[in-house]
VEXZAVO-30928 format. One line per field, with one value per residue (C-alpha): chain; x, y, z; residue number from 1. Coordinates in Angstrom, 2 decimals, decimal comma. Layout:
// residues N
chain: (A; ...)
xx: (X; ...)
yy: (Y; ...)
zz: (Z; ...)
resi: (NUM; ...)
// end
This chain:
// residues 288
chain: (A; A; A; A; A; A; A; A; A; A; A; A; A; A; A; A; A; A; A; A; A; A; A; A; A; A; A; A; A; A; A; A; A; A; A; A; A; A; A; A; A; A; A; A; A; A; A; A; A; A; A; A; A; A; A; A; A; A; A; A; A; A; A; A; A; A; A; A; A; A; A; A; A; A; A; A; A; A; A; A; A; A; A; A; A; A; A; A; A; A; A; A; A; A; A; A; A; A; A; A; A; A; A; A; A; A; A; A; A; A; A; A; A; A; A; A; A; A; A; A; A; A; A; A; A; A; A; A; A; A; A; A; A; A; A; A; A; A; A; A; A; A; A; A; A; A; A; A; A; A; A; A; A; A; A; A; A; A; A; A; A; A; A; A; A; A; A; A; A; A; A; A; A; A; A; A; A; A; A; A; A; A; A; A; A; A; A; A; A; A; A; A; A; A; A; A; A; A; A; A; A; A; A; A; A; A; A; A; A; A; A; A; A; A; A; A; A; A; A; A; A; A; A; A; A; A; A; A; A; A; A; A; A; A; A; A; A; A; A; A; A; A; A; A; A; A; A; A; A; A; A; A; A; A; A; A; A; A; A; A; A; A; A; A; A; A; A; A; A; A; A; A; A; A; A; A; A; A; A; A; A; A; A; A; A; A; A; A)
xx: (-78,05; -74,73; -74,25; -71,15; -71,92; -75,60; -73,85; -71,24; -73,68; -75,87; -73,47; -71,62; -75,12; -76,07; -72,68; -72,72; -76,18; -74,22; -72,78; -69,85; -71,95; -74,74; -72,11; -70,87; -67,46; -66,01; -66,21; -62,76; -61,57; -60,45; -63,44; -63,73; -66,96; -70,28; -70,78; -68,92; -65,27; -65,32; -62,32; -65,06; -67,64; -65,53; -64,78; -67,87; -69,10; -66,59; -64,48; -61,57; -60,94; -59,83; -62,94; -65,17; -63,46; -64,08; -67,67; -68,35; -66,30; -69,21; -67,61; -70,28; -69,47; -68,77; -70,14; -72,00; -75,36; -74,11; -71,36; -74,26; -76,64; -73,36; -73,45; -77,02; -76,97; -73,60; -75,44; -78,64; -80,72; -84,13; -86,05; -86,40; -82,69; -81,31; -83,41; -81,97; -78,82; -79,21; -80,97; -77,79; -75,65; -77,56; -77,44; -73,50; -73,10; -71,32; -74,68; -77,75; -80,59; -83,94; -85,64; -89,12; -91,77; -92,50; -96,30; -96,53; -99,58; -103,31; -105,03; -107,07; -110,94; -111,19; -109,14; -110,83; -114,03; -112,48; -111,98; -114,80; -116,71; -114,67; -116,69; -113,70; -111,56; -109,15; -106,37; -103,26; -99,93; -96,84; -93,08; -93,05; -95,94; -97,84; -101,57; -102,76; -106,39; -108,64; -112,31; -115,03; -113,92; -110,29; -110,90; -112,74; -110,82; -107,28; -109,77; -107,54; -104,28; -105,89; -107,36; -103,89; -102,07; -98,74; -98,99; -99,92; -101,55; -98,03; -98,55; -94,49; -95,36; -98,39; -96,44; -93,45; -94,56; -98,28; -99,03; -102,58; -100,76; -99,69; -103,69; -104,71; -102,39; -102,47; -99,15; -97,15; -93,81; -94,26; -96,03; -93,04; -90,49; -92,16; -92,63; -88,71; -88,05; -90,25; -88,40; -85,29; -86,55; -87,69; -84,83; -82,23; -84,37; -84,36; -81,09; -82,05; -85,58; -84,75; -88,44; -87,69; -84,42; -86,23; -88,49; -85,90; -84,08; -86,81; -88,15; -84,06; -83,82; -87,24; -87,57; -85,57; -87,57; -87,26; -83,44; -82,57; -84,53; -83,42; -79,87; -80,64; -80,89; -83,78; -85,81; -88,92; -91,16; -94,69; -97,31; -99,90; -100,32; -102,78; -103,48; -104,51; -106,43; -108,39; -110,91; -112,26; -115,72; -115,79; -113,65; -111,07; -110,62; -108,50; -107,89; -106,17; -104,63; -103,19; -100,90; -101,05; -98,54; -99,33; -97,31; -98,48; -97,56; -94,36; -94,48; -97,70; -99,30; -102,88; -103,92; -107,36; -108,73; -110,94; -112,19; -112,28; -115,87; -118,33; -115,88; -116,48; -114,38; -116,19; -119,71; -117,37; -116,25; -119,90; -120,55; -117,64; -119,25; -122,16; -121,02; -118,92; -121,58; -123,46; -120,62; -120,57; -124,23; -123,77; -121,17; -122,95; -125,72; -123,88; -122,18; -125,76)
yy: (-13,69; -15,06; -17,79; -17,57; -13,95; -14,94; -17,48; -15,31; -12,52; -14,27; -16,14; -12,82; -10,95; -13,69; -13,39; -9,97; -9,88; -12,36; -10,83; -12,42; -12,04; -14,17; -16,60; -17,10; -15,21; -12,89; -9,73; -7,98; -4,89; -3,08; -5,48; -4,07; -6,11; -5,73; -9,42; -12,65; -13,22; -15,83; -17,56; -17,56; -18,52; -21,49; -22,47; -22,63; -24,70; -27,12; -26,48; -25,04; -20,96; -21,98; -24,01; -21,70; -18,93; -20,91; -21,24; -17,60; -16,95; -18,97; -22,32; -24,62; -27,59; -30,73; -29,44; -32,26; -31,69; -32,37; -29,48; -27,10; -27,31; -26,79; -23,74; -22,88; -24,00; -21,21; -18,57; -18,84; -19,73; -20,10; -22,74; -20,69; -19,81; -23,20; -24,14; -21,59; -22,58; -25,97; -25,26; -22,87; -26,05; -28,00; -25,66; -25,25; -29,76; -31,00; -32,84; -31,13; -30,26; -32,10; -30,38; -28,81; -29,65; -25,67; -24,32; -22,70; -25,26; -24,62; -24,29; -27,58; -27,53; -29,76; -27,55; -24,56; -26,36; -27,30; -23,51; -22,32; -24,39; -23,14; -20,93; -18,76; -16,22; -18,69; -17,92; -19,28; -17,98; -19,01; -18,17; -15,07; -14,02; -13,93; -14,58; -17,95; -18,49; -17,83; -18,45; -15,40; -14,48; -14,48; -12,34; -10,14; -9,76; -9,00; -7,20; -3,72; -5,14; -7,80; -4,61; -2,66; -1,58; -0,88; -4,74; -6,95; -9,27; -9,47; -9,15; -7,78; -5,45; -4,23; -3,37; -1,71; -0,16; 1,27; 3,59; 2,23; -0,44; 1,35; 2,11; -1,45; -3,26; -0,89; -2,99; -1,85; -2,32; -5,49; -6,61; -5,28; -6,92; -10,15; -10,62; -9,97; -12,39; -14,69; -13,73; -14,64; -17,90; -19,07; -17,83; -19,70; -22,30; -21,56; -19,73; -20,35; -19,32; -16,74; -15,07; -15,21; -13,38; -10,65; -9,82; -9,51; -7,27; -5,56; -4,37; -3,46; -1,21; 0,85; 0,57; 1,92; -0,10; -3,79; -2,65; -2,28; -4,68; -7,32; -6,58; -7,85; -11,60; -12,14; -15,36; -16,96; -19,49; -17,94; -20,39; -18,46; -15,19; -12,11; -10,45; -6,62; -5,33; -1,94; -3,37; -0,31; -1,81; -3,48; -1,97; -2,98; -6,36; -8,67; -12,10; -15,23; -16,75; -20,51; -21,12; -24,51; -26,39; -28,06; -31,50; -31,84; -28,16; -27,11; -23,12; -22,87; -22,11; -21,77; -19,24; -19,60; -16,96; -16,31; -13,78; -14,66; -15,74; -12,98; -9,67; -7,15; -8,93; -11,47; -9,83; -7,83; -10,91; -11,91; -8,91; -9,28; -12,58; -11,14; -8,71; -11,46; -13,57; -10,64; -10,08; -13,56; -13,84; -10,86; -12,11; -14,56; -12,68; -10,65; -13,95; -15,48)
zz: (45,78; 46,21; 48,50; 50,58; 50,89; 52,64; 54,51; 56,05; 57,12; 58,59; 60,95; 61,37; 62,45; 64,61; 66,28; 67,20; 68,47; 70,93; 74,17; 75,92; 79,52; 77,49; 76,64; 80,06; 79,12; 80,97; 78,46; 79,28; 78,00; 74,67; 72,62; 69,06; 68,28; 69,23; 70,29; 70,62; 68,65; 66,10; 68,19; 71,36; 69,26; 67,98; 71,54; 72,52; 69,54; 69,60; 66,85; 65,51; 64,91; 61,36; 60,71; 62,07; 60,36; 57,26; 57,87; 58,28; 54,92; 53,18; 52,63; 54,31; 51,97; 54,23; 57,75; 59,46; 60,99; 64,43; 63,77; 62,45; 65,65; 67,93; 66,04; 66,29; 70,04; 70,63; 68,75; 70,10; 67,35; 67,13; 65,18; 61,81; 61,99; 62,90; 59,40; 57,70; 58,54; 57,69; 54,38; 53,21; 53,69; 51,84; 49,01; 49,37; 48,80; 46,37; 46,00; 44,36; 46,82; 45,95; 43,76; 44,36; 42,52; 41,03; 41,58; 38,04; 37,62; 37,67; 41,05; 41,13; 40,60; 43,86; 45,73; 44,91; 46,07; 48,99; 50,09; 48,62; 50,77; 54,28; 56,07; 56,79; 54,90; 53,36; 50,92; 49,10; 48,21; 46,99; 48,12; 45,87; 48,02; 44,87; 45,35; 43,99; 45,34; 47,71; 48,35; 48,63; 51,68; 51,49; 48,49; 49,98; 52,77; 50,97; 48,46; 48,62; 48,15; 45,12; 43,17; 44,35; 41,53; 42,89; 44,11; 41,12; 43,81; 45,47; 49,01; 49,62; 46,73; 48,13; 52,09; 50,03; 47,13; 48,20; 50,75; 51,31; 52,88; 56,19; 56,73; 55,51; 58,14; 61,35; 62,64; 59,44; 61,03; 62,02; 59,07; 57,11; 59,19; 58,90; 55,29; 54,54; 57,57; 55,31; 51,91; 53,70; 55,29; 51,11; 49,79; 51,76; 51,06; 47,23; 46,37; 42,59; 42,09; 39,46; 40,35; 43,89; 43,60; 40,82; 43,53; 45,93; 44,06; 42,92; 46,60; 47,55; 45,22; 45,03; 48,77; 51,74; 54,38; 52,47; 52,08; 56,28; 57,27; 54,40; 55,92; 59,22; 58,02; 60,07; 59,20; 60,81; 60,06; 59,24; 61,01; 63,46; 65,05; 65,12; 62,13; 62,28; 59,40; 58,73; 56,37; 53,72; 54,04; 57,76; 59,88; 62,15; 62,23; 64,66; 63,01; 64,83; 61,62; 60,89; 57,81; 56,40; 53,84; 50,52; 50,62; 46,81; 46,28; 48,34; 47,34; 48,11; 51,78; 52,78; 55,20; 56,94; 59,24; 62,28; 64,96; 68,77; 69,70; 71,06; 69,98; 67,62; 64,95; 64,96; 64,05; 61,20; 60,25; 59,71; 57,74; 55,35; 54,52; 53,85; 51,36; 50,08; 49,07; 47,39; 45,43; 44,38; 43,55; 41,79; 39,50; 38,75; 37,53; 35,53; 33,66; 33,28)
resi: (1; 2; 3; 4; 5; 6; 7; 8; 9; 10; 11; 12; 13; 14; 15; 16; 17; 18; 19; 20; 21; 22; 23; 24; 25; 26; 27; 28; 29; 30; 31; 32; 33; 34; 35; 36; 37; 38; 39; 40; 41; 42; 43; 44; 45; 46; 47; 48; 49; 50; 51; 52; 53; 54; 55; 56; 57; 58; 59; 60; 61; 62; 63; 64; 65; 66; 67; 68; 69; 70; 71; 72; 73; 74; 75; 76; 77; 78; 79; 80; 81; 82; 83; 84; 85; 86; 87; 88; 89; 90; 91; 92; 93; 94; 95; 96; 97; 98; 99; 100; 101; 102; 103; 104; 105; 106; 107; 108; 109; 110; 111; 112; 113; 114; 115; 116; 117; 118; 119; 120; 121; 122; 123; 124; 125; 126; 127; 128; 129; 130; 131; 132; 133; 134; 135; 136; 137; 138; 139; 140; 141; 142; 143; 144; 145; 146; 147; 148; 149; 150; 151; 152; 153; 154; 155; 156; 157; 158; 159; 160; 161; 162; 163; 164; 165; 166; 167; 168; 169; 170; 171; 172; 173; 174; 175; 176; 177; 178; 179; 180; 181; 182; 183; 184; 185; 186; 187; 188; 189; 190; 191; 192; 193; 194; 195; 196; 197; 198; 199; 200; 201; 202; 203; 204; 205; 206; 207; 208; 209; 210; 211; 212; 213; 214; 215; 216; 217; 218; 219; 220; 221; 222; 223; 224; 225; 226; 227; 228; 229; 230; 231; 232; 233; 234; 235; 236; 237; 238; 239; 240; 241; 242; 243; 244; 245; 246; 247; 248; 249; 250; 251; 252; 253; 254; 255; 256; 257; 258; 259; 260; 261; 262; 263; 264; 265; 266; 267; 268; 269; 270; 271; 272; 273; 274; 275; 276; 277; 278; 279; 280; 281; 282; 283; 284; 285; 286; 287; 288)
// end
């Protein structure tokens, strides 16, 4: 991924998604863009055509925070995108970002325990979407794309590359559109994970759908929602989930899952536990 070139079109697709009426501009005739100018959109943030111009060439190096939400305000940003913006300029100062502390490290006995013992699907990936962990539950949830082949236990993998995929998550567009949103949230945020960018341009060039909606420089943050899942074994299932960070591990992110009280999900829920813990004592039987 090349910087200046991910900087510039994502200020220049947020700007055209930008109409002068929304602006409070009076939109005239003969326009030849589809939303806002960059000379009206560096009125309205305060600053001058030339700087903003430079800005939306790439060249983010100096721009002060207060300069960057002007920008976010005039364009209408949301909370994932005003982050996104920020974390670009931090990766285009003269100073080196922070480093991360990187998640190629064993999943910790005590953590494992700690999901294990959740009574609740409960998983953990990492900003490759790679699966890390999960406890009996989570595995047995996510059991179709984990035993996927076309997904190597990569959950953007598994919507892209396998057609089980579109039966497995019943809200396939949206599932889709989410999970490059997410790509491009970690990878503004990580512009020189070499695995992160392999993936990326591993899914844009096998895949038509990661391709047009990668383009769109959409970003979000991916904390709670509904979850739609045709379970092989259950049925349909209709999870509220909650993501939760690591502050020891920051590319990791535990999901833990439940079903609204007194619905059908909830008693399938109760039977994918069930089979679940078969599976498990089964196992261990096997290893005995």
């Amino acid at each position: 991924m090349n910087q200046k070139d991910e900087v510039g079109d994502f200020l220049r697709t947020r700007r055209n998604r930008i109409t002068p009426e929304q602006a409070g501009i009076l939109p005239g005739s003969r326009r030849r863009v589809p939303g806002l100018r960059r000379e009206e959109v560096a009125m309205l943030a305060g600053v001058s055509v030339e700087y903003y111009a430079r800005m939306e060439r790439g060249d983010l190096r100096g721009v002060s925070s207060e300069v960057l939400d002007s920008l976010a305000r005039t364009l209408r940003l949301d909370e994932a995108e005003t982050d996104h913006l920020h974390a670009l300029a931090e990766a285009a100062g003269s100073q080196p970002a922070r480093r991360r502390k990187k998640a190629e490290q064993p999943f910790r006995p005590s953590l494992q325990r700690f999901i294990d013992a959740v009574a609740m699907p409960v998983w953990v990936r990492d900003r490759r979407m790679d699966f890390v962990a999960g406890n009996p539950m989570g595995r047995a949830l996510y059991k179709p794309l984990l035993e996927d082949p076309a997904s190597r236990g990569n959950t953007a993998r598994f919507v892209f590359f396998s057609p089980a995929s579109r039966i497995f998550f019943p809200d396939w567009e949206e599932s889709a559109t989410n999970i490059v949103a997410s790509l491009r949230t970690y990878a503004g945020q990580s512009l020189r994970d070499k695995h992160l960018t392999d993936l990326i341009g591993e899914l844009a060039t096998r895949s038509d759908d990661f391709r047009v909606r990668w383009a769109a420089h959409d970003v979000r943050h991916h904390r709670t929602g509904i979850k739609r899942i045709h379970h092989p074994e259950v049925g349909d299932l209709e999870l509220v989930y909650e993501a939760m960070d690591f502050p020891a591990n920051p590319e990791w992110f535990m999901f833990g899952y439940t079903a609204e009280p007194g619905t059908p999900s909830e008693d399938r829920l109760a039977l994918l536990g069930s089979l679940a813990a078969s599976d498990q004592t089964t196992h261990h039987e096997e290893r005995a």
